[in-house]
C-alpha positions, 0 to 999 in steps of 0.5 A: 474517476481517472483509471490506468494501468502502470508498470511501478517500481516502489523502493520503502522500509517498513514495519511489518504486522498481521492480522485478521483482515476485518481488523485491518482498518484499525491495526495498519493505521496503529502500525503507520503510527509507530512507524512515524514515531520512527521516521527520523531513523529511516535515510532517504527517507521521502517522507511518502507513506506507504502501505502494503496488504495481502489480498484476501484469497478466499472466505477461509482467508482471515489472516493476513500480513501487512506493512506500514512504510515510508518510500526512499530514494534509493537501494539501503543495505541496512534498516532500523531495528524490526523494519525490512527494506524491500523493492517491489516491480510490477503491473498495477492498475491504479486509482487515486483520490480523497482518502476519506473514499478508500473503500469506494475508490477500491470498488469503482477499480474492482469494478473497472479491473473485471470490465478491462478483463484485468485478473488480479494478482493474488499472490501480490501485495496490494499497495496504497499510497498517501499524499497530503494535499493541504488543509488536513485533506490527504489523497491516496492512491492505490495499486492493485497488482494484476497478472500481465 
């Protein structure tokens, strides 16, 4: 597995939703879902898929907010109706690889963040990326924002 830590601009509209946090497997993609029905709506579109969580703070934590995206290339002064434009900066340490391994690769980079002595970013979005790489396979690479 390949780790790093990068400095990421991300420029995307998206829907928003919320949840209880042990529903997220389940309610985010349903949100990407309707959000792809409404991809024609969306200018500048790249067509990446992007999604973003609240991190869970604590075990009281149950619920949190969500947003199923798509990237664009650049600065929009007006979205489709119910989506939200948004531009995120930050420090990230990030990891990418088959999508059918999310939870796994989320681990071995938790992991590598407490051996770096990274703290995480709590009060930041989680962000993961999807990318496909042919044959029905798709990748995706993910973002956990740490404090710099």
């Amino acid at each position: 597995m390949f780790f790093k830590k990068v400095k990421k601009d991300f420029k995307l509209v998206a829907l928003k939703g919320s949840g209880e946090f042990v529903h997220y497997g389940y309610d985010v993609p349903l949100l990407a879902k309707e959000l792809l029905n409404r991809s024609e709506e969306i200018l500048h579109s790249t067509e990446t898929e992007i999604s973003l969580y609240e991190p869970k703070k604590n075990k009281e934590h149950k619920v949190g907010t969500f947003y199923a995206g798509l990237i664009v290339s650049e600065q929009l002064s007006e979205t489709p109706p119910g989506m939200e434009y948004m531009e995120i900066s930050k420090s990230y340490i990030t990891i990418r690889g088959n999508m059918s391994k999310v939870a796994e690769l989320h681990s071995q980079l938790l992991n590598w963040a407490a051996e770096q002595g990274h703290q995480l970013d709590l009060d930041a979005f989680i962000i993961e990326t999807y990318h496909p790489v042919g044959d029905g396979e798709e990748e995706v690479e993910i973002y956990l924002p740490i404090q710099v």
